[in-house]
The first five atom37 places (N, CA, C, CB, O) and aatype in JSON, in Angstrom:
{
  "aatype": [20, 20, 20, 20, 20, 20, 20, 20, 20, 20, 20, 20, 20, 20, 20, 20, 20, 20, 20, 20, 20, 20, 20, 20, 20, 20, 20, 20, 20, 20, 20, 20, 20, 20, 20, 20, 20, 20, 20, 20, 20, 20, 20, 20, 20, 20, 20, 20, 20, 20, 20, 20, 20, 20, 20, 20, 20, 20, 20, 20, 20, 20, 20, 20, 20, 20, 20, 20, 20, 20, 20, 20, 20, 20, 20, 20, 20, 20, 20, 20, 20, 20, 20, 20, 20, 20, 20, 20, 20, 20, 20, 20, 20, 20, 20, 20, 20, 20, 20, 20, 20],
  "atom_mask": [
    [1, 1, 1, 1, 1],
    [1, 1, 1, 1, 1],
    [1, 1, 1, 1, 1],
    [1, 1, 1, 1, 1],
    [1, 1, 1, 1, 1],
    [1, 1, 1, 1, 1],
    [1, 1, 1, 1, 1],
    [1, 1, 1, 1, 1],
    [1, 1, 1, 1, 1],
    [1, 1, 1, 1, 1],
    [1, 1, 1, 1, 1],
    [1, 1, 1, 1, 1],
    [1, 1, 1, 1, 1],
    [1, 1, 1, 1, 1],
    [1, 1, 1, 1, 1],
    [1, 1, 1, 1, 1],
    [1, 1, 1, 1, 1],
    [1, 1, 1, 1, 1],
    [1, 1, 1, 1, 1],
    [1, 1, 1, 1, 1],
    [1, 1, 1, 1, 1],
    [1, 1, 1, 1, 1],
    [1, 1, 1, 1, 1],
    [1, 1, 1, 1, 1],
    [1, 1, 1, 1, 1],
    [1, 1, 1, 1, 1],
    [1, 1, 1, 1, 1],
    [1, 1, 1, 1, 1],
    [1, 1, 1, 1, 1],
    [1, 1, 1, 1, 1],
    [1, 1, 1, 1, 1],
    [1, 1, 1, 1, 1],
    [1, 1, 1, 1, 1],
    [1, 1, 1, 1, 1],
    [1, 1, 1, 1, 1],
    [1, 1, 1, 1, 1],
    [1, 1, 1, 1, 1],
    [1, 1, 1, 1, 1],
    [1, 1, 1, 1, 1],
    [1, 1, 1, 1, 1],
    [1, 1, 1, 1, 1],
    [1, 1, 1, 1, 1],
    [1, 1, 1, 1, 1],
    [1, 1, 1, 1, 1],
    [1, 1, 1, 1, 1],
    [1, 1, 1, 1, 1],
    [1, 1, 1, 1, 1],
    [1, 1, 1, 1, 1],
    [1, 1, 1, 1, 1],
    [1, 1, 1, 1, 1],
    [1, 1, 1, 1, 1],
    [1, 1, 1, 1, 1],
    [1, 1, 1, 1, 1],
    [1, 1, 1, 1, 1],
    [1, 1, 1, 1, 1],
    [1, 1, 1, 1, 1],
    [1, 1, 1, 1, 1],
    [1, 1, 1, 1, 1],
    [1, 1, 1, 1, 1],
    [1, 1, 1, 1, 1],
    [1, 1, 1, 1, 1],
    [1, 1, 1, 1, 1],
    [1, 1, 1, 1, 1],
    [1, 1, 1, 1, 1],
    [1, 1, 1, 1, 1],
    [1, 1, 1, 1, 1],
    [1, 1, 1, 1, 1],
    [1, 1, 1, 1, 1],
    [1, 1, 1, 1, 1],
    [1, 1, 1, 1, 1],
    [1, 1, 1, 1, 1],
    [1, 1, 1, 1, 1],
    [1, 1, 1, 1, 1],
    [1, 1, 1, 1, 1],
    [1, 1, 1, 1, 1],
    [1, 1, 1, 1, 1],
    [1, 1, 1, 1, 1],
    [1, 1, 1, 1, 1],
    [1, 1, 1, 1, 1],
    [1, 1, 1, 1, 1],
    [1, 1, 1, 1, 1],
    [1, 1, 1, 1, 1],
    [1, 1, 1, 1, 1],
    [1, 1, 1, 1, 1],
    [1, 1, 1, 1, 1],
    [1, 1, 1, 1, 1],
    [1, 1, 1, 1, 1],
    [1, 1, 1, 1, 1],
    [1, 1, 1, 1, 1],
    [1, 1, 1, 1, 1],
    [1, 1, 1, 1, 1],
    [1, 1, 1, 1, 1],
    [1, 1, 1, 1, 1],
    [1, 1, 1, 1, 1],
    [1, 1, 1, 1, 1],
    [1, 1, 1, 1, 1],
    [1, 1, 1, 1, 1],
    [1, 1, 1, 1, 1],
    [1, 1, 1, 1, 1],
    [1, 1, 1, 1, 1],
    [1, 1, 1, 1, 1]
  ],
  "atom_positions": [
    [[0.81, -1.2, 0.0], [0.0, 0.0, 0.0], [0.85, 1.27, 0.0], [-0.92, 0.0, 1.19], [0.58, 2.19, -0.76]],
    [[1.74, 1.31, 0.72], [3.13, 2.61, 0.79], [3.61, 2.67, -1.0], [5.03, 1.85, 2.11], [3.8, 3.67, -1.67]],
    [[3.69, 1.45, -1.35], [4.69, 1.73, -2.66], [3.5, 2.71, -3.97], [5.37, -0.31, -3.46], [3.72, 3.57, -4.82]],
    [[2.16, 1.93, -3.44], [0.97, 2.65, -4.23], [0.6, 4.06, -3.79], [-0.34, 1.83, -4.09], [-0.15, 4.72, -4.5]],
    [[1.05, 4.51, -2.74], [0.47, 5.93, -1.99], [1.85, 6.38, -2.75], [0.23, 6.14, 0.14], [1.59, 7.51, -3.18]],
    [[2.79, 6.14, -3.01], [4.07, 6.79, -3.36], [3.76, 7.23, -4.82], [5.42, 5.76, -3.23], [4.1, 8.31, -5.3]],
    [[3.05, 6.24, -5.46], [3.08, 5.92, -7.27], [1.95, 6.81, -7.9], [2.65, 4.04, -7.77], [1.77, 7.13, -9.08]],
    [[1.15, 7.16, -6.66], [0.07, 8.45, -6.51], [0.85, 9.55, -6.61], [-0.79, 8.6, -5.09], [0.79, 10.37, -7.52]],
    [[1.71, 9.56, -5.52], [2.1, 11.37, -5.35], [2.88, 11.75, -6.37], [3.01, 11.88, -3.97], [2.92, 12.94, -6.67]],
    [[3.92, 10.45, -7.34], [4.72, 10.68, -8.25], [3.83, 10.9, -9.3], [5.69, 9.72, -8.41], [4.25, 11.71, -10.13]],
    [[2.82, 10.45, -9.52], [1.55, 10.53, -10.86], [1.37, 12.12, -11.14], [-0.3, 9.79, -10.3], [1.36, 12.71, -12.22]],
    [[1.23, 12.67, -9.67], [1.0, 14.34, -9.46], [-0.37, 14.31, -8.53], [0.71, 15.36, -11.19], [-0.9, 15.42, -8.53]],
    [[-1.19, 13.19, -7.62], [-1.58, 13.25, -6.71], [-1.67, 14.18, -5.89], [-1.28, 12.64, -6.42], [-0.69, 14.24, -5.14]],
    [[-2.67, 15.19, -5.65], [-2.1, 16.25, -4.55], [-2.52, 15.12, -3.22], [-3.11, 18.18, -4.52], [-1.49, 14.68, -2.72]],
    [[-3.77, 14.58, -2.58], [-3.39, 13.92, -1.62], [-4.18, 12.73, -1.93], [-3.53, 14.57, -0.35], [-5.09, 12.58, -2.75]],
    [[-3.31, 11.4, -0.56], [-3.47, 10.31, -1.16], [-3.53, 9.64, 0.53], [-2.22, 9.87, -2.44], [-2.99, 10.14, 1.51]],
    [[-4.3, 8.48, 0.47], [-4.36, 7.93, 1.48], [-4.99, 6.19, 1.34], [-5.14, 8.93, 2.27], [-5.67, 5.56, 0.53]],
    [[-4.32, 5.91, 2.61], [-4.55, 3.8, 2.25], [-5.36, 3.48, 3.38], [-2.8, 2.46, 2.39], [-5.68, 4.35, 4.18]],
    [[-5.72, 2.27, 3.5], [-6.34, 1.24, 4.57], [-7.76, 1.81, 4.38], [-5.68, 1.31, 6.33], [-8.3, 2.63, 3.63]],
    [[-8.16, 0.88, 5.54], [-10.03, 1.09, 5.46], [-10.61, 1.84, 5.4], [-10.8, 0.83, 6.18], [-11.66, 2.04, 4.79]],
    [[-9.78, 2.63, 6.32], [-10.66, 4.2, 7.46], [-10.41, 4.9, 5.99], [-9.49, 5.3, 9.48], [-11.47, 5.14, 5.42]],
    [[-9.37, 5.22, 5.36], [-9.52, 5.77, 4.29], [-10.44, 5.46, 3.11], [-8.54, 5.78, 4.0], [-10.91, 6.49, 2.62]],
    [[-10.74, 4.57, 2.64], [-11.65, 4.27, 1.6], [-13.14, 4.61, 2.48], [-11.42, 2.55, 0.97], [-14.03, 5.2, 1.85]],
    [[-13.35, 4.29, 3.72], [-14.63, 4.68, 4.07], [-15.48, 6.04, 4.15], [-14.65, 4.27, 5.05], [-16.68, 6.24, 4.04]],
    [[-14.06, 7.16, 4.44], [-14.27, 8.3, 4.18], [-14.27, 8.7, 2.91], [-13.6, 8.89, 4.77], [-15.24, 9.36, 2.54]],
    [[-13.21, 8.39, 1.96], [-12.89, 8.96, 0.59], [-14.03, 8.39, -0.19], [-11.37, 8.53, -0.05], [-14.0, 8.77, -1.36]],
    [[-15.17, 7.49, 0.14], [-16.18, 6.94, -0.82], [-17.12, 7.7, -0.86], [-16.67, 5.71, -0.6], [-17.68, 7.78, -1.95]],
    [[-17.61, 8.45, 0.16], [-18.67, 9.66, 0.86], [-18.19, 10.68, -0.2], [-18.36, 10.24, 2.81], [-19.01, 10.9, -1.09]],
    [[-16.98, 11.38, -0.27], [-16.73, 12.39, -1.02], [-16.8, 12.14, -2.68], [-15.47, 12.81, -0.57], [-17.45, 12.9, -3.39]],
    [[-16.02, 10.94, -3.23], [-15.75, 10.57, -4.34], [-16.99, 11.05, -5.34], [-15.46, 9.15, -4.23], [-18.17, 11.19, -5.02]],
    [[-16.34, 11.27, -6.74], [-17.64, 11.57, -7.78], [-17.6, 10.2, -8.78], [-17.4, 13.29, -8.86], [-18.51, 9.86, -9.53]],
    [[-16.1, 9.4, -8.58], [-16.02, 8.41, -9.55], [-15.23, 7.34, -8.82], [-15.39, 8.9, -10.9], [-14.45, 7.93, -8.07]],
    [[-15.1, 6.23, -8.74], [-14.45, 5.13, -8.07], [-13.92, 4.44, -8.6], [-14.98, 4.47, -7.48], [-14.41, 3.31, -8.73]],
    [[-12.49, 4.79, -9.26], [-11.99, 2.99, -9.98], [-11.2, 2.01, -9.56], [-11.27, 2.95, -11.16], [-10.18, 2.19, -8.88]],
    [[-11.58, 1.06, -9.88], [-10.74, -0.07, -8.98], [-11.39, -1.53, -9.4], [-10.95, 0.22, -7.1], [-12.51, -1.58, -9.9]],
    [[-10.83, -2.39, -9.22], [-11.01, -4.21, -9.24], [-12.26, -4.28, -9.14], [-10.33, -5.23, -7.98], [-12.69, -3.41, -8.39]],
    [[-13.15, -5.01, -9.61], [-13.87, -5.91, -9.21], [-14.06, -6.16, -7.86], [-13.53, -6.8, -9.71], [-15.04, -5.9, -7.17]],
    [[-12.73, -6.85, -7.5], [-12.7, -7.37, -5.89], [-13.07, -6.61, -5.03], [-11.5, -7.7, -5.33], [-13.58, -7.02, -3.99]],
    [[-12.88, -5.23, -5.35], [-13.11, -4.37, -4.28], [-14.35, -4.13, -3.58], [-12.77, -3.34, -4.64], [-14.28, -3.52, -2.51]],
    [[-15.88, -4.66, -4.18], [-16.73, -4.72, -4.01], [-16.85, -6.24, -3.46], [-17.28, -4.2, -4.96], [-18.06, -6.46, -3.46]],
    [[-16.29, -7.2, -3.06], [-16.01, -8.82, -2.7], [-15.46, -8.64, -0.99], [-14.49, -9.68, -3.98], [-14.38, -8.26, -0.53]],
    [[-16.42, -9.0, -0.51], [-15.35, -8.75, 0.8], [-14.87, -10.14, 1.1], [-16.1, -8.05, 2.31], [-15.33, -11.26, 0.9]],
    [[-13.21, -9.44, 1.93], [-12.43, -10.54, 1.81], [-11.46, -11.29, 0.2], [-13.49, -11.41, 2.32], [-10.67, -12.23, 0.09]],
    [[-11.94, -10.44, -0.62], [-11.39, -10.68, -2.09], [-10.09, -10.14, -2.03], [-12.24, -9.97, -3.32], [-9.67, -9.31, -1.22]],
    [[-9.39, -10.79, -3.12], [-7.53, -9.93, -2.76], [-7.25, -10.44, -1.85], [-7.19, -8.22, -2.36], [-6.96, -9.85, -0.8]],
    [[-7.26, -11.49, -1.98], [-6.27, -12.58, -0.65], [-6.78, -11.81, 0.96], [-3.81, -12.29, -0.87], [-5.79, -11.48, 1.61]],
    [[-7.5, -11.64, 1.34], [-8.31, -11.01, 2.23], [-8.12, -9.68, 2.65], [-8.33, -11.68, 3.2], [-8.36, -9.31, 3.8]],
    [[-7.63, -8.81, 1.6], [-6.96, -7.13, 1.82], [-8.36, -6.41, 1.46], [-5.38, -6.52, 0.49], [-8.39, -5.18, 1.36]],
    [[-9.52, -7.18, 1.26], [-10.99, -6.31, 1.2], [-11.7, -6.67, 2.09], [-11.88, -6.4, 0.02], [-12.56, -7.54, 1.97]],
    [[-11.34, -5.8, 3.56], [-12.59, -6.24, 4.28], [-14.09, -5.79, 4.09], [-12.35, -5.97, 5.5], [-14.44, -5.11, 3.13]],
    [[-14.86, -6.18, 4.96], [-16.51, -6.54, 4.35], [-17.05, -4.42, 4.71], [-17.83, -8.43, 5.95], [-17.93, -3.75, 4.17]],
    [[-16.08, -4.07, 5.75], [-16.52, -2.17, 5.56], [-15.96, -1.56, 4.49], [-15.97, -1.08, 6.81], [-16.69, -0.77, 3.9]],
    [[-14.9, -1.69, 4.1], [-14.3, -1.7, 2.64], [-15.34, -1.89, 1.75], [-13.24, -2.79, 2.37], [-15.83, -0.85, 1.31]],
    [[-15.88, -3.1, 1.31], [-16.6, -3.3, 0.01], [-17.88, -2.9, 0.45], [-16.56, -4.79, -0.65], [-18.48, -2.57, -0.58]],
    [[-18.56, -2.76, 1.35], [-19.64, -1.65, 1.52], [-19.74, -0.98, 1.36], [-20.02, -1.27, 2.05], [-20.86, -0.56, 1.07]],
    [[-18.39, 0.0, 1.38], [-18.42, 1.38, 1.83], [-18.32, 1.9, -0.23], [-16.69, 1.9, 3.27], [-18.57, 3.03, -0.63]],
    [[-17.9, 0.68, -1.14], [-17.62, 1.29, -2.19], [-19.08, 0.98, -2.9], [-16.23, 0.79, -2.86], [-19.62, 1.61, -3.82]],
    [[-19.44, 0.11, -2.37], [-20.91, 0.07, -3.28], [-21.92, 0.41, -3.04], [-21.37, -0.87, -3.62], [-22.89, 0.36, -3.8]],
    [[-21.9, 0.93, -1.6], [-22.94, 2.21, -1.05], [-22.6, 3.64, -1.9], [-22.62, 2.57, 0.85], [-23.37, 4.38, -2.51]],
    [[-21.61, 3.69, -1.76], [-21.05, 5.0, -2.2], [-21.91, 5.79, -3.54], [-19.45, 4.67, -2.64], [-21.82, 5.31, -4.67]],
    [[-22.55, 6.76, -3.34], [-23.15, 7.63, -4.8], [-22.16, 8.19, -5.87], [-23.96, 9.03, -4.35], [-22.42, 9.11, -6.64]],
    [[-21.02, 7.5, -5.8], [-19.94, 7.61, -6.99], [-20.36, 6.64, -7.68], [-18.38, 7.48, -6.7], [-20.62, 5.48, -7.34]],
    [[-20.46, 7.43, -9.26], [-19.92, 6.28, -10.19], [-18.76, 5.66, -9.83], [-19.67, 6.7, -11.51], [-17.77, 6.09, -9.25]],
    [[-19.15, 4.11, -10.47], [-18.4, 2.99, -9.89], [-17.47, 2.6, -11.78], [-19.83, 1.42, -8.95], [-18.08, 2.64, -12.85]],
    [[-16.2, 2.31, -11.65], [-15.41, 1.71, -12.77], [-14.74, 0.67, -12.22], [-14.44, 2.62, -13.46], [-13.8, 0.65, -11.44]],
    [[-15.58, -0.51, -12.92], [-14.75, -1.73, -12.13], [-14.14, -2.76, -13.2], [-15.85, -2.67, -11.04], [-14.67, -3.42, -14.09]],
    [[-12.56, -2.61, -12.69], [-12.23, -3.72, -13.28], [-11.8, -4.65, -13.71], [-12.24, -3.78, -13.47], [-10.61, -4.66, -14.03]],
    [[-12.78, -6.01, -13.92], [-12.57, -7.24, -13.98], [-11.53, -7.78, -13.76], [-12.84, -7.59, -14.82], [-11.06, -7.88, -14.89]],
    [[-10.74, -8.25, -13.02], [-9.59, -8.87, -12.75], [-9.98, -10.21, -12.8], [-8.95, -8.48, -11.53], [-11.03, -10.33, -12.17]],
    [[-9.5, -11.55, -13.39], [-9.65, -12.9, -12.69], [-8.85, -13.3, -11.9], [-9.7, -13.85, -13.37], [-7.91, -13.68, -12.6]],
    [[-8.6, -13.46, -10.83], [-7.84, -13.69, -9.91], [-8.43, -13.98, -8.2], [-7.02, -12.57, -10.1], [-9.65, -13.95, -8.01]],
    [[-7.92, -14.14, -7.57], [-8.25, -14.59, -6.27], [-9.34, -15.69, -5.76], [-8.56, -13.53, -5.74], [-9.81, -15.78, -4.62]],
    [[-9.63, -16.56, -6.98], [-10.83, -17.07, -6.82], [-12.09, -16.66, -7.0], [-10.84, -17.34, -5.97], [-13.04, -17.4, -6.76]],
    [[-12.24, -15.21, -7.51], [-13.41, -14.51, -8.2], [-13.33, -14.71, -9.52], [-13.5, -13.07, -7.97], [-12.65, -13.84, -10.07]],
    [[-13.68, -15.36, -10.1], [-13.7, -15.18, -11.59], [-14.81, -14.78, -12.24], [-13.4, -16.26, -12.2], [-15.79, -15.5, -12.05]],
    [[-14.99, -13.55, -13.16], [-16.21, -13.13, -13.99], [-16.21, -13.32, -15.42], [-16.45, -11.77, -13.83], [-15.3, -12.97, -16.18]],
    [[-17.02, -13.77, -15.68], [-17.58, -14.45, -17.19], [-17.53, -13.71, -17.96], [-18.89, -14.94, -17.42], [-18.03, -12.59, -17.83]],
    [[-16.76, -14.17, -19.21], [-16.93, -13.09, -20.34], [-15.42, -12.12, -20.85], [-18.17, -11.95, -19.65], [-15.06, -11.92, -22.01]],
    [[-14.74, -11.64, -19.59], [-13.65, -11.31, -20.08], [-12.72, -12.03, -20.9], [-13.18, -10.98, -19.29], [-12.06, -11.42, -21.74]],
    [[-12.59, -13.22, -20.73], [-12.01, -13.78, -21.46], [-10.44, -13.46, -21.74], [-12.77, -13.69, -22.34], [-10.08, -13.03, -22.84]],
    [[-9.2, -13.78, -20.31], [-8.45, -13.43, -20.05], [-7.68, -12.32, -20.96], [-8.08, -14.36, -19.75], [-6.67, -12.47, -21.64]],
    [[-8.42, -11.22, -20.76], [-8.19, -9.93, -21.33], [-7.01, -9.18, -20.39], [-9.65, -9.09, -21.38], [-6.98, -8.91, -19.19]],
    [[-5.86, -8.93, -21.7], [-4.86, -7.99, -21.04], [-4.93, -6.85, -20.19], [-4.28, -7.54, -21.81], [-5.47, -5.83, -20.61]],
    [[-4.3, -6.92, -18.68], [-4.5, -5.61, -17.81], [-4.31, -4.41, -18.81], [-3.34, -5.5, -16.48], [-4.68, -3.25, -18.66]],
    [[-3.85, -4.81, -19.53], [-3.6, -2.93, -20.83], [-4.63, -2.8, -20.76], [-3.07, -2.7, -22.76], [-5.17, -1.9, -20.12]],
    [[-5.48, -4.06, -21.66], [-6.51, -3.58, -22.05], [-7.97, -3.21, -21.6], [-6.51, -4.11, -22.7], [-8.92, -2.73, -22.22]],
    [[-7.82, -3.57, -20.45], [-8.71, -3.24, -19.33], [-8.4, -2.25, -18.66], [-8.88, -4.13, -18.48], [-9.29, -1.76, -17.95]],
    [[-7.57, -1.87, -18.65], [-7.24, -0.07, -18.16], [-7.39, 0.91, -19.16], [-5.64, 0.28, -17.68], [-7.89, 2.0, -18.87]],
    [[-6.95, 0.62, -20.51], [-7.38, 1.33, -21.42], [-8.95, 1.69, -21.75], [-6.84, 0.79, -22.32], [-9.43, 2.73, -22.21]],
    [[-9.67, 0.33, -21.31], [-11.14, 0.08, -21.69], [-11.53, 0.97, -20.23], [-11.75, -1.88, -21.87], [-12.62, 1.53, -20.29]],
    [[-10.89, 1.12, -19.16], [-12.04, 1.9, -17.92], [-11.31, 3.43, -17.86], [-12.0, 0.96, -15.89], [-11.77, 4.3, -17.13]],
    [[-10.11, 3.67, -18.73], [-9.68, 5.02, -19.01], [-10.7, 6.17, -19.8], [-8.46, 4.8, -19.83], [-11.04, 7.35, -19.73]],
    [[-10.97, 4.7, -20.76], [-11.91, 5.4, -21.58], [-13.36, 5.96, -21.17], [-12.09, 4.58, -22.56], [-13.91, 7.03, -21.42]],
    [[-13.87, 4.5, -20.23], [-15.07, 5.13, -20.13], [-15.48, 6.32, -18.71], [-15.99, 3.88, -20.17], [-16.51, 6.87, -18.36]],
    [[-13.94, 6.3, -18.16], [-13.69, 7.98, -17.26], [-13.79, 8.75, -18.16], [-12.21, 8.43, -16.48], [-14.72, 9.56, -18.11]],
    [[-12.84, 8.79, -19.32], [-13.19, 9.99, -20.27], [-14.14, 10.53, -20.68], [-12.89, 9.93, -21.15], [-14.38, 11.74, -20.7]],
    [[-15.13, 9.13, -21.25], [-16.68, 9.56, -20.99], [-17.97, 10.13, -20.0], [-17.03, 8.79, -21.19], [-18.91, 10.78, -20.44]],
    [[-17.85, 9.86, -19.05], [-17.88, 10.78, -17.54], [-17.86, 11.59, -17.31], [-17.33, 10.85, -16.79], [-18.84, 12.15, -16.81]],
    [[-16.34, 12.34, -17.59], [-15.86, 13.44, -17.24], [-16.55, 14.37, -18.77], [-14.04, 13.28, -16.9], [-17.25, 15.38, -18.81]],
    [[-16.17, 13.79, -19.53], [-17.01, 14.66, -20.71], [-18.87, 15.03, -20.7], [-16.75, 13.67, -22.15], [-19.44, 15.71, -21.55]],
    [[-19.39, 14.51, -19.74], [-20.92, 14.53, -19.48], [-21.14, 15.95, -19.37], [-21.47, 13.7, -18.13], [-22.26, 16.39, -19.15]]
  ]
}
């Protein structure tokens, strides 16, 4: 989580924050949410999503960008072991669309 709060501030992040307490607050504010699949799975990600975690993101009145990872024993139908490129490219895009509303 440190090496990802780091890979934020180098991106140009003005602020950045990890663990639960953080996603529980930052979901209340958020206008858009991207992230895994798992993140809505509690206990998903080798158990680094606890169950206030994935509440807190699918309660949340942010648009949600999720995506699909197969991994951890969640597997979703249809991706069809699609390249992380191309699944970041595919939820880049549809931020772009969003933000263009």
């Amino acid at each position: 989580n440190s090496i990802a709060t780091s890979s934020m501030l180098k991106a140009g992040a003005t602020h950045v924050a990890t663990g639960e307490n953080a996603i529980m607050v930052c979901t209340k504010m958020a206008d858009i949410i991207v992230c895994p699949l798992g993140m809505v799975i509690a206990d998903a990600m080798y158990g680094e999503v606890t169950s206030n975690m994935a509440l807190a993101i699918a309660r949340s009145k942010a648009i949600k960008v999720l995506i699909p990872f197969n991994n951890c024993e969640n597997l979703v139908a249809g991706i069809n072991n699609e390249s992380l490129t191309n699944l970041i490219e595919d939820a880049t895009s549809k931020i772009g669309q969003i933000l263009a509303k």
